[in-house]
C-alpha positions as CSV (number, residue, x, y, z in Angstrom):
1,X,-12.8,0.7,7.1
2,X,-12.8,4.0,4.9
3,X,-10.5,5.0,2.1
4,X,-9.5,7.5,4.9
5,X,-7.2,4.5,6.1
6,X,-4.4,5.7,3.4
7,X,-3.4,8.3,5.7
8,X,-3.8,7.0,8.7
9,X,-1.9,4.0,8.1
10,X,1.0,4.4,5.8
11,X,4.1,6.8,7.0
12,X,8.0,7.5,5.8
13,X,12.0,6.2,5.1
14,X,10.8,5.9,1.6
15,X,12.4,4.6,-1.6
16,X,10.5,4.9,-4.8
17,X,11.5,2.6,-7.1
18,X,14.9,1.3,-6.2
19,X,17.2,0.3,-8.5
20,X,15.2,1.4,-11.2
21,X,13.9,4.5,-12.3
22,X,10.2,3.5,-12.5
23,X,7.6,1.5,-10.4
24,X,7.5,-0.7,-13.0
25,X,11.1,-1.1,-14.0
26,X,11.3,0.9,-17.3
27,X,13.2,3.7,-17.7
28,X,11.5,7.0,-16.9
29,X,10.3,9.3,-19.3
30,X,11.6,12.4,-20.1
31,X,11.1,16.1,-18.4
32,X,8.4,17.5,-18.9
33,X,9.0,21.1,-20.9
34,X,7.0,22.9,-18.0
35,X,8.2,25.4,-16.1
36,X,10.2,25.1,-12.9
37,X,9.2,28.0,-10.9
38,X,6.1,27.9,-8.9
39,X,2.5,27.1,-10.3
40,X,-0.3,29.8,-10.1
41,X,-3.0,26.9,-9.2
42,X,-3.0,27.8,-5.9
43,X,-2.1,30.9,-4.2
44,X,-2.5,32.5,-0.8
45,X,-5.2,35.4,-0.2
46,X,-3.7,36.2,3.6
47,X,-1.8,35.1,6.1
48,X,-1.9,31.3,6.8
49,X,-2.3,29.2,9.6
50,X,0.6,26.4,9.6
51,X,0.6,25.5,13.2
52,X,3.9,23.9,14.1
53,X,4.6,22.4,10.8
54,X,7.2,22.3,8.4
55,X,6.9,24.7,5.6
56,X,9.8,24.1,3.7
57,X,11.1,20.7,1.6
58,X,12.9,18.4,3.8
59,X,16.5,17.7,2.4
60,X,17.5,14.5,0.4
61,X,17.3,10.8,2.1
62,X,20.6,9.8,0.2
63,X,21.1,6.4,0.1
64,X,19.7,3.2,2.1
65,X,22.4,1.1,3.8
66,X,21.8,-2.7,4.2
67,X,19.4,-2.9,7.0
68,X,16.9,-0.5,5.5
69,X,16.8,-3.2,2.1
70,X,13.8,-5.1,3.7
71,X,11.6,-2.1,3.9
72,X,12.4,-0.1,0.8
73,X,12.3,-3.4,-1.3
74,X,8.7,-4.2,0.2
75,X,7.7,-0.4,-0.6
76,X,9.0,-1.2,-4.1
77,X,7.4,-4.6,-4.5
78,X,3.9,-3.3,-3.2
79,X,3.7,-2.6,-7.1
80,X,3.7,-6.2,-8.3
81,X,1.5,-7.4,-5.7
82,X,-1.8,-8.4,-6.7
83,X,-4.7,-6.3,-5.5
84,X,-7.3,-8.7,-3.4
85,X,-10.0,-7.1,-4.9
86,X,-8.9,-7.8,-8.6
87,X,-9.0,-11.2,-7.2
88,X,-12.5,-10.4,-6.6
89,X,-14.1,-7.6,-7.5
90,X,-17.0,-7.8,-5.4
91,X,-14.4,-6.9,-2.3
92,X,-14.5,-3.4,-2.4
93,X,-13.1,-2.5,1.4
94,X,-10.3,-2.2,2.6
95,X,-9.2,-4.7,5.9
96,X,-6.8,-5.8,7.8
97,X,-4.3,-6.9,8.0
98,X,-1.9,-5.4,5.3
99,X,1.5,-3.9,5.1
100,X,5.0,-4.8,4.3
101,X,6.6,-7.8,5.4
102,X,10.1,-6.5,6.6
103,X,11.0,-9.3,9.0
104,X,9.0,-12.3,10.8
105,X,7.0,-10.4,13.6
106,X,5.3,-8.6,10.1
107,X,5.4,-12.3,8.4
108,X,3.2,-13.6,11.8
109,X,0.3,-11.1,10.7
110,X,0.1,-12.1,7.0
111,X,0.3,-15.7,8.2
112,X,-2.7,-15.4,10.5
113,X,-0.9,-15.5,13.9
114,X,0.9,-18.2,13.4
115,X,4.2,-17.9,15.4
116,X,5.8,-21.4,14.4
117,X,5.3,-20.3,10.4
118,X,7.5,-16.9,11.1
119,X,9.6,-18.7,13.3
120,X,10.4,-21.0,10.4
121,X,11.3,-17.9,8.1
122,X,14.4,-17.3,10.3
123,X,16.7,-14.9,8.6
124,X,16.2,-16.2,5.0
125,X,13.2,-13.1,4.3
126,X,14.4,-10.1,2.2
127,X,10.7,-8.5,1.7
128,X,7.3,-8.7,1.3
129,X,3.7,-6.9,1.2
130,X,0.3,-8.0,1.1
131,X,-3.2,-6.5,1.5
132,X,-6.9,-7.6,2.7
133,X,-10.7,-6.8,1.6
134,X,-13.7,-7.3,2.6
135,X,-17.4,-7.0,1.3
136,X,-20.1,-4.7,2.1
137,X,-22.0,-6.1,5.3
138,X,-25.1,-6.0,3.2
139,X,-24.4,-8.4,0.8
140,X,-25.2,-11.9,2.1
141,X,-24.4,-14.1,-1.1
142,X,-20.9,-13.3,-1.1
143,X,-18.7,-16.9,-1.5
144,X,-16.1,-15.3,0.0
145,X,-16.2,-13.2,3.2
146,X,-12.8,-11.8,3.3
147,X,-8.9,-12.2,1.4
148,X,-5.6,-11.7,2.8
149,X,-3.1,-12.0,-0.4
150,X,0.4,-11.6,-0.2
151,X,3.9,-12.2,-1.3
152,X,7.3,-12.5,0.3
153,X,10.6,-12.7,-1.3
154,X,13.2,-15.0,-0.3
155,X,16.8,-15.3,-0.5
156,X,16.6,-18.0,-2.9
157,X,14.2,-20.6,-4.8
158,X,15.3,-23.2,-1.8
159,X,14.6,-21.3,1.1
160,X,11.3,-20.1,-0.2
161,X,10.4,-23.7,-0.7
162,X,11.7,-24.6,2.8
163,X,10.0,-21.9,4.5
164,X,6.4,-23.1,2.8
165,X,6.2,-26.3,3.8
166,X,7.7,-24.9,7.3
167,X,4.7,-22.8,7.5
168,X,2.2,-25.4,6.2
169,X,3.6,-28.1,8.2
170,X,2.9,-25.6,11.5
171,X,-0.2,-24.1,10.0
172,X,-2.2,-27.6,10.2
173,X,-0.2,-28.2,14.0
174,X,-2.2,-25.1,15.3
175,X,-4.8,-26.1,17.8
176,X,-5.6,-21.9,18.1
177,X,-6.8,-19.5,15.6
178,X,-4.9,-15.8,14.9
179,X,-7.4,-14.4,18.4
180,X,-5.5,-17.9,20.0
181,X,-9.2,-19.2,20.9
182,X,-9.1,-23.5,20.1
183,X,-10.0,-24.0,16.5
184,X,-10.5,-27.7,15.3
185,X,-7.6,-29.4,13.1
186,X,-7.1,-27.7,9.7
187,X,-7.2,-30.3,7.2
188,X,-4.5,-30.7,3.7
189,X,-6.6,-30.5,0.6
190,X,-6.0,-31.5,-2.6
191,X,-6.6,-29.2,-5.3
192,X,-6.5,-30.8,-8.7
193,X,-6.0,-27.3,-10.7
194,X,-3.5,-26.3,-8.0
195,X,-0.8,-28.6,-7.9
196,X,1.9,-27.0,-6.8
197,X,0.1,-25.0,-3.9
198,X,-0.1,-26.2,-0.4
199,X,-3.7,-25.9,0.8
200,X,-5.5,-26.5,4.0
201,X,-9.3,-25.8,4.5
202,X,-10.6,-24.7,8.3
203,X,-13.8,-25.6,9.8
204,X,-13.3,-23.2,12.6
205,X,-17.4,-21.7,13.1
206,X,-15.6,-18.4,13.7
207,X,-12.9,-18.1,10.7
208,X,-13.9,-20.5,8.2
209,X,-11.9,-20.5,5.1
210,X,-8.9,-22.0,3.0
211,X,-5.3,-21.2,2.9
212,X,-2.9,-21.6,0.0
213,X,1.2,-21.4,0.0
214,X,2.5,-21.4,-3.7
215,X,5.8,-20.7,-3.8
216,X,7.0,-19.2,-7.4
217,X,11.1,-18.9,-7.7
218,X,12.0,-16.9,-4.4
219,X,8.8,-15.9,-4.1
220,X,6.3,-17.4,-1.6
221,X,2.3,-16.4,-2.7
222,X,0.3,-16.9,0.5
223,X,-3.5,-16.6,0.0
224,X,-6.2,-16.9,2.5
225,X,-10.3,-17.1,2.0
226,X,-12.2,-16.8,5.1
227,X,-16.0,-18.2,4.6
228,X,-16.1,-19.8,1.1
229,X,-19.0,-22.4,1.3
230,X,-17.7,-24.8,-1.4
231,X,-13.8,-25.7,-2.8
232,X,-15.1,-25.2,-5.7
233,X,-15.2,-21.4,-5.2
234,X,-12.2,-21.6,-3.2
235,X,-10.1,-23.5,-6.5
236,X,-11.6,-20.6,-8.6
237,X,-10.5,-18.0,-6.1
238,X,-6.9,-19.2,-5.7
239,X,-6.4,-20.2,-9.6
240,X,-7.4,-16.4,-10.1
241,X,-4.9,-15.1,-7.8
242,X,-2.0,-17.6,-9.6
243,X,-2.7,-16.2,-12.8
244,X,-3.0,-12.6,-11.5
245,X,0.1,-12.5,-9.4
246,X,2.7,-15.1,-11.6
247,X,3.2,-12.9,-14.2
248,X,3.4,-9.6,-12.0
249,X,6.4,-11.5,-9.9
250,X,8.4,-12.2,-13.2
251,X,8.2,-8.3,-14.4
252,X,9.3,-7.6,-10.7
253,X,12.7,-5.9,-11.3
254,X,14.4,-7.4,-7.9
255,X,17.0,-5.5,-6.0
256,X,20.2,-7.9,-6.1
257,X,20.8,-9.3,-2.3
258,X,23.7,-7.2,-0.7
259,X,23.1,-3.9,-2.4
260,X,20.8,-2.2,0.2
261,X,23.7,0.8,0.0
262,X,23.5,1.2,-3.7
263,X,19.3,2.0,-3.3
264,X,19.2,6.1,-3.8
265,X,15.8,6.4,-1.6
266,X,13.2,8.9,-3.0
267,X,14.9,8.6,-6.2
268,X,12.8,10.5,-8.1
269,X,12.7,13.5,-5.4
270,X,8.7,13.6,-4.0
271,X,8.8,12.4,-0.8
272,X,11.1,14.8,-0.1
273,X,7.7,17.4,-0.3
274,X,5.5,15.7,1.9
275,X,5.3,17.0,5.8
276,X,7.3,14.2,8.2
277,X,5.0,11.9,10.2
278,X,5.3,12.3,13.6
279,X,4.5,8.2,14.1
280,X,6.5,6.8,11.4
281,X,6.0,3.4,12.5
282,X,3.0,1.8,11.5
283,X,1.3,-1.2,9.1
284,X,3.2,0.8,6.2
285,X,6.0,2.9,6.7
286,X,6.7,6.4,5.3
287,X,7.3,6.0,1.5
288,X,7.2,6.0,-2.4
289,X,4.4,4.2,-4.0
290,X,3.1,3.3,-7.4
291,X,-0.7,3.6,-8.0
292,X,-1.0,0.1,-7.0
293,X,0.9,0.2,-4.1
294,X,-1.0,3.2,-2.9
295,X,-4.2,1.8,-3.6
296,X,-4.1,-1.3,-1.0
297,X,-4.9,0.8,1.7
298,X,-8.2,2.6,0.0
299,X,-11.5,1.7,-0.7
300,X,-12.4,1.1,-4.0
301,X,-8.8,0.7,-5.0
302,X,-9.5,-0.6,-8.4
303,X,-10.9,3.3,-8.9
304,X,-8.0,4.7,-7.6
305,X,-5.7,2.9,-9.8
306,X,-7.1,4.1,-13.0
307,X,-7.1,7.7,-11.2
308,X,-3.1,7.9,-11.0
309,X,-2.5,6.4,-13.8
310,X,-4.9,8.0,-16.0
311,X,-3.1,11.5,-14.0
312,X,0.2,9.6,-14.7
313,X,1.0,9.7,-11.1
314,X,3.3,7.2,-11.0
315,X,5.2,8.5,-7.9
316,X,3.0,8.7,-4.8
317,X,4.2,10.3,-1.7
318,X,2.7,8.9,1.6
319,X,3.9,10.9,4.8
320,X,2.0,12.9,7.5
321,X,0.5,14.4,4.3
322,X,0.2,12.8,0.8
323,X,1.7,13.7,-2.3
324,X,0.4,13.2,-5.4
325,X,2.5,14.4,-8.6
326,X,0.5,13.8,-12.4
327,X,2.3,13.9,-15.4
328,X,1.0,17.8,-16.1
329,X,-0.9,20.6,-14.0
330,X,-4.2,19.9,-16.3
331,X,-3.9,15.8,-15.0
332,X,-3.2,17.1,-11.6
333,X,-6.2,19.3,-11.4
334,X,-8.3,16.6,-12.6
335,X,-7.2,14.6,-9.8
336,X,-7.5,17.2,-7.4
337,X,-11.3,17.0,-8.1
338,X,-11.5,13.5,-7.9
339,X,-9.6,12.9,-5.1
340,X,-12.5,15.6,-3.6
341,X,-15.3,14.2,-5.1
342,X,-14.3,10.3,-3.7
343,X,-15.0,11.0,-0.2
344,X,-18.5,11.1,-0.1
345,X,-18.2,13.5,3.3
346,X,-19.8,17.2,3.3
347,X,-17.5,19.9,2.5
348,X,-15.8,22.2,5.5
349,X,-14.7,25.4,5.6
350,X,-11.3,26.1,3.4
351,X,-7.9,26.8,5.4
352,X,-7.5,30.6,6.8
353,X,-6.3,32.7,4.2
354,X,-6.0,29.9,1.4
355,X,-9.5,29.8,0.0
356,X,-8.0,27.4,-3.0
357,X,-7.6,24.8,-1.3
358,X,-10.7,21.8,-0.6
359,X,-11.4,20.5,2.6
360,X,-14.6,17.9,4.6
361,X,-15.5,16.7,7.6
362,X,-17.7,14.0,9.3
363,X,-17.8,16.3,12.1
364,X,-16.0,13.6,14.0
365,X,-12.4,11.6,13.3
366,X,-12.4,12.2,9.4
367,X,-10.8,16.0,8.3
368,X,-9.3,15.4,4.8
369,X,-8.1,18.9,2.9
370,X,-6.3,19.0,-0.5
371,X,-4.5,21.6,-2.1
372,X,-2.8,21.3,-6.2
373,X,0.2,23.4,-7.4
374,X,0.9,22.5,-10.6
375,X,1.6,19.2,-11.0
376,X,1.5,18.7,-7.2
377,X,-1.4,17.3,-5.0
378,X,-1.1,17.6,-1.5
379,X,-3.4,15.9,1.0
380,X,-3.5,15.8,4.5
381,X,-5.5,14.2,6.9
382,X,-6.3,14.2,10.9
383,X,-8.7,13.4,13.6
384,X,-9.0,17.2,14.2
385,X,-10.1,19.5,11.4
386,X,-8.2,22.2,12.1
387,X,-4.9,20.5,12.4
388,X,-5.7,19.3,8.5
389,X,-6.5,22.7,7.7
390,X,-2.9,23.7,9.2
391,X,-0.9,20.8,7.7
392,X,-2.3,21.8,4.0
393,X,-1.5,25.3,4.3
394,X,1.9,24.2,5.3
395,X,2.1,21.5,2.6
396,X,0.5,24.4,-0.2
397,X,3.8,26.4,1.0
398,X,6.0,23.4,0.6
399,X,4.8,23.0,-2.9
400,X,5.5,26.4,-4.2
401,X,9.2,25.4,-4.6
402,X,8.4,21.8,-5.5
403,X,10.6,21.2,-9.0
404,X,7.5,21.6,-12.0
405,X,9.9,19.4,-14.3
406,X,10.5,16.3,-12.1
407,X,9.9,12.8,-12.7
């Protein structure tokens, strides 16, 4: 799976950080002395060629009301999740599954399939998000074949410790893998650096592995290893993944239960430039992400992390284009080119009438063009090439009113 997956899986309802003016929970820096009007970084050299899409900013969101809580908080927490391949670095692709965990259907994918587990969740689930990775085929010696990390956030301490020894307790009942083809038993194993985790190892021939349930506070950590030959590795693997995602959960500045109507979404006003998806609904819905949270859905997201945040893109916008907005037009340039330069596909023709603006092709399925304004990024991407050459000139005229002093 190709870093192309970013924009073919996540779409928009989008919050970006919730209650709190940062991804991170601090507060958010101040304007940037630039000017508001439009950016000369990109301009127009004839008429362009927008198809049928929007080419102005779509209006505010306002606020979320109770039932949209789930989603928005699992946009927000996507930032304190722990990145499977800083678990392992060797992991470099992105898999599936991964997304948010809004309710238990989403829960059933993170758990493997597991129907009794989600069932077990009942109505006690707030939020949740979790990613996978997988290595290059051509690397044999890997101990670990693949990793599904995730979180989900619980009403309280209590229910997140009923719900994990619901879902171990049905995990080692299942007679069927996630596929439902017969798997042996799944046996408990004791884990003498892990205490507090629930693990079971399979000896299914076709999915192989271990899976750990730590719950932390309201917070339930599920980790799962498909293919490591020893429990040694595996105890390595899963300590790793502790003492990665603890202290991430206790920075997590948690939405209070109740308050879904009090969340301003697209609070800091970016999402509001990126073209609507026309399929909102898929593994992640349309929203606001830090560089972490964007990164679960890219290739070499380790990279891509440092690339926002050395930009200071802390505010990502994922839509049926991509928004990217660095802390100044210099940053946002640098980006531009990097963003460019990190799909290693040969370059197509520019957009009609916009020669500014960067676009490549397989010649097949993967059409990604980019276009900066200032401090703005846009990216879209499509199975046809000229489709993404229509949705960036639409997005370049979208982002000639975008607001230069933002943040």
């Amino acid at each position: 799976m190709t870093a192309v997956l970013i924009g073919a899986v996540m779409v928009v309802a989008g919050c970006s950080s919730g209650s709190t003016n940062r991804t991170d929970g601090s507060a958010r820096p101040a304007a940037s002395t630039a000017s508001s009007a439009p950016s000369e970084s990109a301009s127009a050299a004839g008429p362009l060629d927008t198809g049928t899409y929007a080419t102005t900013a779509r209006a505010p969101f306002g606020t979320a009301n109770g039932d949209e809580l789930p989603e928005l908080e699992s946009q927000r927490l996507a930032e304190f999740v722990t990145l499977p391949q800083e678990i392992d670095n060797r992991f470099t692709q992105a898999a599936l599954p991964f997304g948010a965990v809004v309710n238990t259907a989403a829960a059933t994918d993170l758990l493997g399939g597991a129907d009794a587990a989600a069932a077990a969740i009942g109505n006690k689930l707030i939020a949740g998000f979790y990613g996978s990775a997988s290595a290059p085929k051509d690397k044999a010696d890997q101990s670990v074949a693949s990793i599904t990390h995730g979180v989900i956030r619980f009403k309280t301490p209590a229910d997140a410790d009923r719900a994990g020894q619901a879902i171990y307790t049905a995990m080692l009942a299942a007679r069927t893998d996630r596929f439902d083809n017969p798997q042996p038993a799944p046996q408990k194993v004791a884990i003498p650096t892990l205490a507090g985790s629930l693990v079971l190892r399979y000896s299914n021939p076709r999915l192989p592995g271990y899976t750990a349930l730590t719950v932390h506070k309201s917070y339930l950590v599920v980790d799962q290893f498909v293919e490591p030959p020893t429990e040694n590795n595996a105890a390595r693997a899963l300590r790793r993944s502790l003492d990665l995602q603890i202290p991430l959960l206790d920075r997590f500045p948690a939405t209070a239960t109740g308050s879904g109507a009090n969340i301003v979404k697209d609070q800091n006003k970016v999402l509001i430039y990126a073209l609507s998806n026309p399929n909102p609904r898929t593994a992640l819905n349309d929203g606001v992400f830090g560089p972490r949270g964007f990164a679960f859905a890219s290739d070499k997201p380790l990279e891509v992390v440092q690339q926002l945040q050395d930009a200071g893109a802390e505010h990502t916008a994922v839509a049926g284009t991509i928004v990217f907005r660095a802390a100044t037009a210099q940053k946002a340039q640098k980006l531009f080119s990097q963003r460019v330069a990190f799909f290693a596909t040969d370059p197509a023709a520019s957009p009609q009438g916009l020669p500014s603006a960067k676009c490549i092709s397989d010649g097949a399925t993967k059409n990604i063009c980019w276009i900066v304004n200032g401090r703005y990024i846009g990216e879209a991407q499509n199975q046809d090439l000229k489709a993404a050459q229509q949705a960036i000139s639409a997005q370049y005229k979208v982002l000639l009113t975008a607001d230069q002093n933002a943040n």
